[in-house]
N, C-alpha and C positions, 0 to 999 in steps of 0.2 A: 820565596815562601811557597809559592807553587809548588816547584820541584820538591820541598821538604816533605807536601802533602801526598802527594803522588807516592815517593818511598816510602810512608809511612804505610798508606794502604796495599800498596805489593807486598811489606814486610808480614801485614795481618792478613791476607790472604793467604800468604805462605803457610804461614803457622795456622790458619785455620785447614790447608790441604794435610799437613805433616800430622796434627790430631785426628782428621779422619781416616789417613793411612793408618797410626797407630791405632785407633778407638776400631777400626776393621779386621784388623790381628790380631787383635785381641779375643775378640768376639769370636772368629773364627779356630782360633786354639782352644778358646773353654768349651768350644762346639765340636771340636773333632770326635771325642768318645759318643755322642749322641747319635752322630748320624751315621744309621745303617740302611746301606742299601739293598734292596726288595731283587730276589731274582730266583727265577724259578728252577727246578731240577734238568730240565734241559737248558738254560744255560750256562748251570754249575755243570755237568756233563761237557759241554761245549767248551768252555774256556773256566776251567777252574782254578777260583781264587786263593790267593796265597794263605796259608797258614796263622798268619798275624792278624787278617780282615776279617774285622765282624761283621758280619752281615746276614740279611730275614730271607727267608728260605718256606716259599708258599706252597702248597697244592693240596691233593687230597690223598687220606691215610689210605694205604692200598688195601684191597681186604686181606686177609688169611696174612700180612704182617706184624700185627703187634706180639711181641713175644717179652712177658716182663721177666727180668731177671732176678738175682738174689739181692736182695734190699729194692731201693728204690729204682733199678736201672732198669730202664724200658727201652727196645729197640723197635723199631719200627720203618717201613719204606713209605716215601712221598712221589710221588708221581703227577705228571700235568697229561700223562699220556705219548709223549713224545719219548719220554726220559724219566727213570727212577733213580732214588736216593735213600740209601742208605742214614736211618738218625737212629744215631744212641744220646739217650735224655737222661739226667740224674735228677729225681723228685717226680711230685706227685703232680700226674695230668689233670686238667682242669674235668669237672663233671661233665662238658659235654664233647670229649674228646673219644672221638669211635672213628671203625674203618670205615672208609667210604665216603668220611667229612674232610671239609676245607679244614685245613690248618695253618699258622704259620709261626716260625719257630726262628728267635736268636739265637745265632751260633757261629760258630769258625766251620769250616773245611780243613781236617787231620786225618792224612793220610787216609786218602777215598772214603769216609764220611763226615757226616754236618754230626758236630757238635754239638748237638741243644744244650743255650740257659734256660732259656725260656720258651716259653709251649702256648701259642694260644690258639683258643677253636671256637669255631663258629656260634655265635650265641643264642641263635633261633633256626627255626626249620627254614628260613628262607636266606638267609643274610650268607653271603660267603664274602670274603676282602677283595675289591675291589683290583687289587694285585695278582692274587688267585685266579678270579674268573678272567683277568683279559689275557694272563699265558695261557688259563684250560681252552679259550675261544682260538689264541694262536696256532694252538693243536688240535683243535676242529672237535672236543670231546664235549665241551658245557653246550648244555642246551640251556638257556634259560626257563626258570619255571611259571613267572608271571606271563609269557606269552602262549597264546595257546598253540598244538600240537599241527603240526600238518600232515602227520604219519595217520597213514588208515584216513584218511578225509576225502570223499566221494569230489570228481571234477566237474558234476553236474549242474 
């Protein structure tokens, strides 16, 4: 009687691991088109991703590049300071999309430019994506604006 109890419970442990391996696969397959991952123009410069990979594309619009084309095609360069990139976008940029602003943009990498689907920019004078500022910081260029200046401040 023992022994019968004992196989019964290994058998439902079993089948409860074989349901989490499945119920994990699962989850993870309806999850593959969702996740895109964050990387900045120098490390698409550095190691750039394959053709098929969607993935977010941060920094800020360089000035003197946005050049809009015939219809909706907008081309423009993103930079962290390290490294520019090359985005051609099909549709209409958000209102508070200008040079000099954090952006970041869904897209592939085809042939040496980022694809933009999507385009999104900064939504107030101080917010930039948190993605944004720590490659602009990896590049020694973001200064943060809430702290104050130490340029021109007497050592007295």
């Amino acid at each position: 009687m023992k022994g019968l109890k004992k196989k019964r419970r290994i058998q439902i442990i079993a089948l409860a691991v074989v349901a989490l391996v499945i119920s994990t696969g699962l989850i993870g397959y309806a999850m593959r088109d969702g996740i895109n991952f964050f990387r900045s123009p120098s490390q698409v410069v550095e190691a750039p991703p394959s053709a098929s990979e969607t993935f977010r594309l941060g920094g800020l619009v360089e000035e003197g590049s946005l050049q809009r084309g015939q219809g909706d095609v907008i081309r423009f360069s993103v930079t962290d300071g390290g490294a520019t990139v090359q985005v051609v976008y099909n549709g209409l940029l958000p209102d508070l999309f200008d040079e000099g602003q954090g952006m970041i943009g869904t897209g592939r990498w085809v042939n040496g430019v980022f694809q933009a689907t999507e385009i999104l920019a900064k939504h107030d004078e101080s917010y930039m994506p948190k993605e944004v500022i720590d490659a602009l910081k990896e590049q020694g260029v973001y200064e943060d604006p809430n702290k104050p200046s130490t340029k021109g401040a007497s050592g007295s």
